[in-house]
C-alpha positions in Angstrom: -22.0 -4.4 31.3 -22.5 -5.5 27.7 -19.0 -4.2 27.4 -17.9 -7.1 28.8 -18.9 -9.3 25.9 -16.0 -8.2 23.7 -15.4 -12.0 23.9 -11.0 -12.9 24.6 -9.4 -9.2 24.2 -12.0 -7.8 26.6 -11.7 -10.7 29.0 -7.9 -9.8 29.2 -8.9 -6.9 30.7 -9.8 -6.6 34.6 -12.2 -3.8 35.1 -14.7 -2.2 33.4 -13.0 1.4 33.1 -9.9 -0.2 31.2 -12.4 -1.9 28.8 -13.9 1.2 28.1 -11.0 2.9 27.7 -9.8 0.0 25.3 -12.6 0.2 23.4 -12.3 3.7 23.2 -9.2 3.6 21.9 -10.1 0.9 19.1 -12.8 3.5 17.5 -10.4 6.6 17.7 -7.4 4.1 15.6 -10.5 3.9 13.3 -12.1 7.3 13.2 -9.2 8.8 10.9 -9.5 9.1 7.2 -7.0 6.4 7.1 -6.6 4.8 3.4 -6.5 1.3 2.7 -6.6 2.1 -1.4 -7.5 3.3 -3.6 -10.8 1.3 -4.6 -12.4 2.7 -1.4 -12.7 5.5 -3.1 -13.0 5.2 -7.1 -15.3 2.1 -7.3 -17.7 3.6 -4.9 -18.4 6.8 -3.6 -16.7 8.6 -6.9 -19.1 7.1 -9.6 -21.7 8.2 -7.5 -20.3 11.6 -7.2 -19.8 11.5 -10.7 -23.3 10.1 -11.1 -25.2 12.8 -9.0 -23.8 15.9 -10.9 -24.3 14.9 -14.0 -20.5 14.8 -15.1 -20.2 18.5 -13.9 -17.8 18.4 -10.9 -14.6 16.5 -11.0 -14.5 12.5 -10.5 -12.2 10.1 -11.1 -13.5 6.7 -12.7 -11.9 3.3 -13.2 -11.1 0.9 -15.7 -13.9 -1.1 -14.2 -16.5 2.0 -16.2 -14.6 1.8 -19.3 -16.4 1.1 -22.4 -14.4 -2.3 -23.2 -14.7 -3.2 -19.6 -17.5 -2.3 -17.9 -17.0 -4.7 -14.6 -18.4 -3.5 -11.7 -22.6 -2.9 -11.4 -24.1 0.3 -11.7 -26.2 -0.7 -8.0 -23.3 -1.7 -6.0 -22.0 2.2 -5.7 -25.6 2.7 -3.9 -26.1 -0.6 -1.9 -22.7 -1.1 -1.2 -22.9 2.0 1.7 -25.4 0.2 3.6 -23.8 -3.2 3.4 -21.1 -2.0 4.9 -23.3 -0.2 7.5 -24.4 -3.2 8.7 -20.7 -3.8 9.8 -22.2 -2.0 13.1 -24.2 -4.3 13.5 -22.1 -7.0 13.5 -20.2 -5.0 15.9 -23.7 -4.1 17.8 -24.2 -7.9 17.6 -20.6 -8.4 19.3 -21.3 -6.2 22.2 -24.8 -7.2 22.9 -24.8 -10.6 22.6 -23.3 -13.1 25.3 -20.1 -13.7 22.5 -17.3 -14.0 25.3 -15.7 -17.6 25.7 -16.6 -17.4 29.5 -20.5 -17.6 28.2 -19.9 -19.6 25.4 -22.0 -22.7 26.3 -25.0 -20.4 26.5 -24.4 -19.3 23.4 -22.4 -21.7 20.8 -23.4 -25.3 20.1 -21.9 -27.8 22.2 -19.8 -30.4 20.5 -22.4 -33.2 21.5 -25.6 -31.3 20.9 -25.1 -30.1 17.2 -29.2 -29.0 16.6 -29.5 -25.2 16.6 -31.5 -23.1 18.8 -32.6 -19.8 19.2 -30.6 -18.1 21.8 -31.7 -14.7 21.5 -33.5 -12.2 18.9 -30.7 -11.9 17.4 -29.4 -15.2 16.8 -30.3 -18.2 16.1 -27.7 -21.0 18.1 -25.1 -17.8 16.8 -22.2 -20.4 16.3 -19.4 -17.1 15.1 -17.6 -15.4 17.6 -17.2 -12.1 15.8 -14.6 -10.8 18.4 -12.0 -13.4 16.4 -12.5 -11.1 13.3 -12.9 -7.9 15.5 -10.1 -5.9 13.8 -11.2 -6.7 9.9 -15.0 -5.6 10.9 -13.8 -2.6 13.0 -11.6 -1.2 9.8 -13.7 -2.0 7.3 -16.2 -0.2 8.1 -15.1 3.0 7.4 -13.7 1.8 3.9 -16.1 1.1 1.6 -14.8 -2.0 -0.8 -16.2 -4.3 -2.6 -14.3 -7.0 -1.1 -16.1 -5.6 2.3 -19.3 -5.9 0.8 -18.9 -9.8 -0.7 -17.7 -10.5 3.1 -21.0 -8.6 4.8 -23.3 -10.7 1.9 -21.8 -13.8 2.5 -22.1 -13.7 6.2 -25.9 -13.3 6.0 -25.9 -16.0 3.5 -24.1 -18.6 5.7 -26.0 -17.7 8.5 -29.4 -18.2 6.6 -28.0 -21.6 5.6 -27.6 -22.7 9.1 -31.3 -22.0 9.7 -32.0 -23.6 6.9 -29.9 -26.4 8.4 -31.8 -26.5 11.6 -35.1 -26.5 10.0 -34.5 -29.6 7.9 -33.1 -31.3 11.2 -36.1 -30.8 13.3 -38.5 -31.6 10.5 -36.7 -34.6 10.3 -37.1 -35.5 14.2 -41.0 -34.7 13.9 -41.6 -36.8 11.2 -39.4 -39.6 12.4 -41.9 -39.1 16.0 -45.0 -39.1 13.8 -44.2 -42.3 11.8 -43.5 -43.7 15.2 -47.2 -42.8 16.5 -48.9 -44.2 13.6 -50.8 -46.7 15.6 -53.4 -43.9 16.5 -54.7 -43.2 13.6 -58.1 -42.9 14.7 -57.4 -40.3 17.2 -55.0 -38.4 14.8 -58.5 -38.4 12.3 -60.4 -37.2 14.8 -58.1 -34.3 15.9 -57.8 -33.6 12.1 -61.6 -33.5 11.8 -61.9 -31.2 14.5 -58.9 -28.8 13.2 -59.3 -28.6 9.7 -58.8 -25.2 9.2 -55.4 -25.6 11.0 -54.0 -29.1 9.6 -50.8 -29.9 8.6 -50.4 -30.3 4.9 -50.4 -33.6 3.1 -46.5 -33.5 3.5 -46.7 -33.7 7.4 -46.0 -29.2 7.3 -48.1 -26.3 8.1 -48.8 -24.3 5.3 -46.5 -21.3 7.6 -43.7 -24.2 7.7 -43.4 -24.4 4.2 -43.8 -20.6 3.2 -40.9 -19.7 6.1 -38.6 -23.3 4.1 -39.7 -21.0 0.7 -38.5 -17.6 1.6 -35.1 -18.7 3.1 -34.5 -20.7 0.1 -35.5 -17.8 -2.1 -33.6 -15.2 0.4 -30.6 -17.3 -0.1 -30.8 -17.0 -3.8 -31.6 -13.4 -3.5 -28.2 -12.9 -1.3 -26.7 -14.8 -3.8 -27.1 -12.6 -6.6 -26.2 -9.7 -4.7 -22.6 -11.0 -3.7 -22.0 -12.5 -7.3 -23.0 -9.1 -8.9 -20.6 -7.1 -6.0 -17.9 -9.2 -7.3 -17.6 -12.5 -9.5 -15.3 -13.7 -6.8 -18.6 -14.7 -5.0 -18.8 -17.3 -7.3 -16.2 -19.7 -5.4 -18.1 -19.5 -2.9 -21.2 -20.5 -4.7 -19.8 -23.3 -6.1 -19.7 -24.7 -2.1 -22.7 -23.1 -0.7 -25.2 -24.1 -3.7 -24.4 -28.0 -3.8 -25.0 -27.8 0.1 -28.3 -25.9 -0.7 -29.1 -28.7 -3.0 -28.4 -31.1 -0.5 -30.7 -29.8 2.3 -33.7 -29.3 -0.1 -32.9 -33.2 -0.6 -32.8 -34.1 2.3 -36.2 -32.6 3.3 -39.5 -34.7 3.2 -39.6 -36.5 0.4 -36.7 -35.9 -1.1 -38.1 -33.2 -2.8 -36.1 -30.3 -4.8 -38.9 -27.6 -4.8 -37.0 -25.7 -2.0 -33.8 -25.4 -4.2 -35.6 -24.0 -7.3 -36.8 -21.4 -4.5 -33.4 -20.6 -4.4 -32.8 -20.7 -8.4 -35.6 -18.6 -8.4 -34.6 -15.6 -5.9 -31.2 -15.4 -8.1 -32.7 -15.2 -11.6 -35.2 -12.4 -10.5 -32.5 -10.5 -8.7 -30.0 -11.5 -11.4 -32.0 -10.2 -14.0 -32.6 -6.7 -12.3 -29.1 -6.1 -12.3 -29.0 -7.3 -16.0 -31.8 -4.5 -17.2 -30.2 -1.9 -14.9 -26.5 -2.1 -15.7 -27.2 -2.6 -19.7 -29.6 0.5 -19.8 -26.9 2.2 -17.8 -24.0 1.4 -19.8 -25.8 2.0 -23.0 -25.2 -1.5 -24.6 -28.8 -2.5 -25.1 -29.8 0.6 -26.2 -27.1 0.6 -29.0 -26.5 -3.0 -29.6 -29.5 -4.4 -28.3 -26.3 -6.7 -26.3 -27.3 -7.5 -22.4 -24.3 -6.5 -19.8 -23.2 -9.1 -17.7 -20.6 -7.0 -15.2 -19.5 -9.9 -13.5 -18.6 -12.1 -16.8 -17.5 -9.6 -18.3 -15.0 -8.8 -14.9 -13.9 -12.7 -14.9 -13.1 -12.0 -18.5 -11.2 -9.4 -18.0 -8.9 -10.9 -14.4 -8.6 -14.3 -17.0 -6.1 -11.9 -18.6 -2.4 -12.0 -17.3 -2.0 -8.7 -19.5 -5.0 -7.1 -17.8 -3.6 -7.9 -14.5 0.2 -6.7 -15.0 -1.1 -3.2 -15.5 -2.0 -3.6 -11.6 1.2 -5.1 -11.0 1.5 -9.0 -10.7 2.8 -11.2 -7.5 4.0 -14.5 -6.9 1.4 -17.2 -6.7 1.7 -18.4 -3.0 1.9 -14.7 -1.8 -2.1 -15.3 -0.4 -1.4 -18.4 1.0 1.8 -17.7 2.7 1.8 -14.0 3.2 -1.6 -12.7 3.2 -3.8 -14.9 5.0 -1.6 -14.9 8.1 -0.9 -10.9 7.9 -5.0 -10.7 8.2 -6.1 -13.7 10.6 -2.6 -13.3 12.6 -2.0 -16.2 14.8 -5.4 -17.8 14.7 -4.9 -17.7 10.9 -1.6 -19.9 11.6 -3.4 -22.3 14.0 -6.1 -22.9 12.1 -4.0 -23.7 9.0 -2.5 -26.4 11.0 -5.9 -27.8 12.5 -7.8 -28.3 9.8 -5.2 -29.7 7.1 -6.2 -33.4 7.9 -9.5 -32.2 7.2 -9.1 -31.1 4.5 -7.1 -33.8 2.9 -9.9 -36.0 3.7 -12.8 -34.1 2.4 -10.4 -34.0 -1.2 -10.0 -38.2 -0.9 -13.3 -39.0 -0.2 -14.6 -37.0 -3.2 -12.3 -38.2 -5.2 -13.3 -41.9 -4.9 -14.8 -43.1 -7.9 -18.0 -44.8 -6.4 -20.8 -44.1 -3.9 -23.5 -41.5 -4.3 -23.1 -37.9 -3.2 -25.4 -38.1 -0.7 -23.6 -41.2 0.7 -20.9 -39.3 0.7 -22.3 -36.7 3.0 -23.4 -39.0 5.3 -20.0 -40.3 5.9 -18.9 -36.8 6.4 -21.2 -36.0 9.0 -20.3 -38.9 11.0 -17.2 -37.8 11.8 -17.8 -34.2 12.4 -21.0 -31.8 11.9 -21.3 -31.4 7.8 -21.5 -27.9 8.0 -17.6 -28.0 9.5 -16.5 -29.5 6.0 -18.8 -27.0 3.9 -16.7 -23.9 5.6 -13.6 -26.1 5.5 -14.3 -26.3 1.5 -15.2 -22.5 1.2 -12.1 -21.3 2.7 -9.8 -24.0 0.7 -11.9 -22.5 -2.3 -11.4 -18.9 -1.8 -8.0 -19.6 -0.9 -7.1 -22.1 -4.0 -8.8 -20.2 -6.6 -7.5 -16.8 -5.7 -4.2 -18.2 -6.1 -4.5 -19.0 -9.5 -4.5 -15.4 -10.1 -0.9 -13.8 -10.2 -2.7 -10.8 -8.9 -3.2 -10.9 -5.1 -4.1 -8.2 -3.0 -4.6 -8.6 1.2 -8.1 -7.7 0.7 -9.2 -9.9 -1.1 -9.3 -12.4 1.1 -12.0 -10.5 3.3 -14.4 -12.9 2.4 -12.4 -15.7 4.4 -13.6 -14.3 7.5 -16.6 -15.9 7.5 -15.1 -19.9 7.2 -12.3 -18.6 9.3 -14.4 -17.4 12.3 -16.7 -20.2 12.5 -14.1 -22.4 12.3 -11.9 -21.0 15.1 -14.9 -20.5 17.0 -15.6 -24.5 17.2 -12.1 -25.0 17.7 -11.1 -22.2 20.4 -14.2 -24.3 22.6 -12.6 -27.5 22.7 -9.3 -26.1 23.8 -9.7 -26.1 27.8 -7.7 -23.6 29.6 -4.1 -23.6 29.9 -1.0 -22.1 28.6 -1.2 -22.9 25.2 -4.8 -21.2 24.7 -3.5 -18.1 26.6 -0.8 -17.6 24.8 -2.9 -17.8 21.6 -5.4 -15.6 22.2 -2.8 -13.3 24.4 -0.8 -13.0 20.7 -4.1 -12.6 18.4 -4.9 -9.6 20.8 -1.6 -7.9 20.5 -1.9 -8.6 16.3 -5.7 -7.1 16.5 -4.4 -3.4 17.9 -1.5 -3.5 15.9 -3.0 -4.2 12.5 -6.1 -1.8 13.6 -3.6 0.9 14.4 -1.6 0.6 11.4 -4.2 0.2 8.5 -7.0 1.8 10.7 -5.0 4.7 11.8 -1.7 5.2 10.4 -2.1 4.0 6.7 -2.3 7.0 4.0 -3.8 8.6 6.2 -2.4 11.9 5.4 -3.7 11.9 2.0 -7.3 12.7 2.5 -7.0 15.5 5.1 -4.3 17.3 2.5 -6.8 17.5 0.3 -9.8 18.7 2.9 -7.3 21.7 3.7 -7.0 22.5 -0.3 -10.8 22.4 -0.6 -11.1 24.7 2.6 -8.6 27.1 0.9 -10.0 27.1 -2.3 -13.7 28.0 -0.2 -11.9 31.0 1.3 -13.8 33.5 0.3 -17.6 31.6 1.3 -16.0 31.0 4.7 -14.3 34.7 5.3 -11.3 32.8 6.2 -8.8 35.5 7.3 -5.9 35.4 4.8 -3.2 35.4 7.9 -4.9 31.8 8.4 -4.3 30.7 5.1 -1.6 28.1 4.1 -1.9 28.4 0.1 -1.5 31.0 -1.9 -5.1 32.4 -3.5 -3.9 32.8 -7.1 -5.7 30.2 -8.6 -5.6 27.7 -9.9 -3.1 25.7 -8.0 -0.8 23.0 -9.2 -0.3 20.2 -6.7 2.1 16.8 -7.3 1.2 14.0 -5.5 4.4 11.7 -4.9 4.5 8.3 -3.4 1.1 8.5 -2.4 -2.2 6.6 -3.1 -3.6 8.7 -6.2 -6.0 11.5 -4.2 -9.8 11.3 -4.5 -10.5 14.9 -6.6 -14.3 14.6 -6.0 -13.0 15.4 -2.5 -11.9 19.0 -3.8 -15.9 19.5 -4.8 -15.1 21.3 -8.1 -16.0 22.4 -11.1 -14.8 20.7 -14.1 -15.0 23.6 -16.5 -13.2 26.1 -13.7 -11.1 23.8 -11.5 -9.3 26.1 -8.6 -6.9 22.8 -8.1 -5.2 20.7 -10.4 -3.9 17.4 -8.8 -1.3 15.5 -10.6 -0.8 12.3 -9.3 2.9 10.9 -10.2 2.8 7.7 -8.2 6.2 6.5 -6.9 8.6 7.5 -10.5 10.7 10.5 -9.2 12.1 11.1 -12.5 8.3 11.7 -13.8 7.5 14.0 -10.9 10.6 15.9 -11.8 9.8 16.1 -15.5 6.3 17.3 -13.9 8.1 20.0 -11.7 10.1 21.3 -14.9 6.8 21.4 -17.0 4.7 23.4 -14.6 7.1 25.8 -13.2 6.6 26.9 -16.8 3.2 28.1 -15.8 4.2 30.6 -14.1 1.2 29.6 -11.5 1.3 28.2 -7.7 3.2 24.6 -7.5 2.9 22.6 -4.1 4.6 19.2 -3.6 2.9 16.9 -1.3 5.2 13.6 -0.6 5.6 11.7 2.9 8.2 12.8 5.5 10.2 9.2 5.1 11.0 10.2 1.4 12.3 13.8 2.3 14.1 12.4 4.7 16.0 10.2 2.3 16.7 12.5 -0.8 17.4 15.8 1.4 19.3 17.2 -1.6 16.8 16.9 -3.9 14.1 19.0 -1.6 16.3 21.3 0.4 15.5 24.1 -2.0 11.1 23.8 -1.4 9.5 25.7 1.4 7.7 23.6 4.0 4.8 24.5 4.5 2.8 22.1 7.0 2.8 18.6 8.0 -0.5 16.3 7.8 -0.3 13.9 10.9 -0.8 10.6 10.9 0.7 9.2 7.7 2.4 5.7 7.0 3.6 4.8 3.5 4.6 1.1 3.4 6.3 1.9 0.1 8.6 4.4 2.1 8.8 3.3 6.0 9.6 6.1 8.1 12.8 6.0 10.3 11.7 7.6 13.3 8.1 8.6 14.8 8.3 12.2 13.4 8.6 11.2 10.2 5.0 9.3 10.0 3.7 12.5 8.4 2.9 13.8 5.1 5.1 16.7 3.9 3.1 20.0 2.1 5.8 22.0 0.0 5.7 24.9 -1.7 8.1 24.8 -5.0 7.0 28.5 -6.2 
């Protein structure tokens, strides 16, 4: 069963039933409207929202739409939903294709054959083991971020490079051949003679050869584009990935860079779409005749320590220490510790003052395939740079994955079988469920269903909902105080800005404000619900003793406020008057 290709957690499993059933249970942690944070929701789905109705219905926008900022692309809110789409495929891809560790060698390159090869439709030598990022692609899918969309992008761009890759290689073992059989040159005219029409070029290529070299190259630079527009983050990847780029076009017959002004090319044309598109919709050229650059203009902004206290501001090594092994989990660990030599040699030998870059290179791929120290170099470049920013939020590391899964996949091969391995993978299975139940399932994930039954109240009348059913009160509008939560998604409620049947009021985590708020709309004389976890009630009884519970939306985790027992993951509805 291709069920049994859910590489080492499925292989822990004996039977087919219990890998269903596992696998069962891994989309329903996931089905929930769990909520990561708030960006799922405000940098995507609600400028479009806001977009489609013209401003009519209630949206909330970001600072990333301001006029001073304007950071994020006009596209991304439309292509980033099938981006993250294709996150089933990558899990299609996982299940279908033979990804387990017991099939590896039919599947991965072997340490002592590094040339790629074409091991099915859908994969060329496929040297990434998805399953050891199972849990980020399996959660992310249902939450649309931009940091979800850079990691999608820049998985298709590596894997294009390694085609790339495996072109220049065998054009280089042809070539080598046919400067070995130059003796029969008479018999090589006389074939050419004969097949004209279907000749190589001059350069030793088929005219199809060099057109397929042209549009990966351009591809490349049209992926490109796309992940630096989604977020400038992409760039410190670009700054590894385009040297390497350079590199192969060099290394191609004659030494020629045509191939890499491909790629210059496919980035300026897509570049300067997104130029024409987010200044016309912004309004800057037409008033100031200025061109928006969204990703400049976002760099700008993050270079700002003042900019990024107003999102609160975290110690320096918390991505390093604390993030990266909360997301990769015990691989994350290992592969820290694996691949520091490495990368302490790919820093010296760069930093020597003599030899040519491509001499360089050479010495590299002596010792272990170059493509090994090009992911070795993304991830310390991701990592390093994202550092420097006293800003540092778990997601944005999502990119990593890519480095960090075809890394572990070229180490977790070499590791025969034995204790150690099992008790590796045995502990990165256990960290998979658990972090795909708690940020998949658990996570906020009262917030959006609160507001689905307000929207469903305040629709009453179009459904004929019986009034016994009801939970609210119909004497609208209501007043609603959102405490401790993740600030709700009002496009949710569907309503009208002009004649709103639901005012949200979002207080964050400052009791005294939500009591201020309290005292100023009991004024009003109008319905006034509290909605605030369980944990938090739990704590202060005193202070909500005198509010009327009303329900309880099930599952809810608020990290903020961590529940002392099981009955308290839930989010508390109140009714204050």
């Amino acid at each position: 069963s291709y069920l049994r290709s859910l590489s080492f957690t499925m292989s822990l499993l004996p039977s087919f039933a219990l890998s269903h059933s596992f696998l069962s249970l891994l989309f329903y942690f996931t089905s929930p409207p769990s909520y990561i944070h708030p960006d799922e929701h405000f940098q995507t789905i609600s400028p479009i929202f806001h977009l489609l109705n013209r401003g009519k219905k209630q949206a909330h926008l970001t600072w990333e739409f301001f006029e001073k900022q304007r950071s994020i692309g006009s596209i991304l809110p439309f292509v980033g939903q099938p981006i993250i789409l294709s996150l089933f495929w990558l899990l299609f891809l996982l299940l279908n294709s033979s990804a387990s560790h017991r099939r590896a060698p039919s599947i991965h390159t072997s340490s002592s054959n590094q040339k790629n090869s074409i091991s099915s439709p859908l994969s060329h030598k496929f040297k990434f083991d998805l399953s050891l990022v199972f849990h980020i692609s399996l959660v992310f899918s249902h939450h649309l971020f931009s940091n979800s969309v850079e990691m999608v992008i820049l998985f298709y761009l590596v894997r294009l490079i390694m085609r790339i890759e495996a072109m220049v290689r065998r054009d280089g073992g042809r070539l080598s051949q046919k400067a070995d059989s130059v003796a029969n040159a008479a018999s090589q005219a006389s074939r050419a003679s004969r097949q004209r029409t279907f000749s190589p070029s001059a350069d030793g290529h088929s005219p199809g050869h060099s057109l397929r070299l042209f549009s990966l190259f351009f591809t490349c630079g049209v992926l490109s584009a796309f992940g630096f527009w989604t977020r400038f983050s992409f760039a410190f990847a670009l700054v590894i990935l385009s040297p390497y780029l350079l590199y192969l076009s060099y290394s191609h017959h004659k030494r020629s860079l045509i191939h890499f002004l491909d790629y210059i090319l496919g980035f300026l044309c897509v570049g300067a779409v997104f130029v024409v598109v987010d200044s016309l919709y912004y309004g800057s050229f037409q008033r100031d005749g200025i061109w928006e650059i969204t990703p400049i203009n976002n760099l700008l902004y993050n270079m700002d320590k003042s900019n990024l206290a107003l999102h609160t501001l975290h110690p320096r090594y918390l991505h390093a220490l604390v993030n990266f092994p909360l997301l990769f989990g015990p691989l994350g660990v290992y592969l820290y510790v694996k691949e520091a030599k490495s990368l302490v040699q790919l820093v010296c030998l760069f930093l020597k003052p003599r030899g040519s870059l491509r001499r360089r290179f050479h010495i590299l791929s002596h010792s272990r395939p170059l493509l090994d120290f090009v992911m070795i170099a993304l991830l310390a470049s991701y990592l390093f740079c994202f550092s420097m920013a006293p800003h540092q939020e778990m997601r944005f590391l999502l990119p990593l994955a890519v480095p960090v899964c075809f890394l572990l996949t070229r180490h977790l091969r070499k590791i025969e079988g034995g204790v150690f391995k099992k008790l590796l993978l045995g502990f990165s299975a256990v960290h998979m469920v658990v972090f795909i139940v708690i940020f998949g399932y658990l996570h906020q994930g009262g917030v959006v269903p609160s507001l689905r039954q307000f929207a469903k109240e305040s629709r009453a009348n179009v459904l004929q909902m019986p009034v016994s059913d009801r939970l609210f009160s119909t004497d609208y509008p209501l007043n609603v105080i959102y405490s401790h939560t993740y600030m709700p998604p009002k496009y949710l409620l569907d309503q009208d800005v002009d004649d709103p049947k639901i005012l949200l009021h979002d207080v964050a985590g400052d009791l005294q404000l939500m009591q201020r708020t309290i005292d100023t709309l009991i004024q009003e004389k109008r319905p006034l619900y509290l909605v605030t976890p369980a944990s938090l009630v739990s704590q202060s009884p005193e202070m909500y003793n005198s509010y009327e519970r009303i329900t309880c939306m099930y599952p809810h985790l608020s990290m903020e406020d961590p529940p002392r027992s099981p009955d308290q993951l839930c989010l508390q509805l109140l009714r204050i008057q």
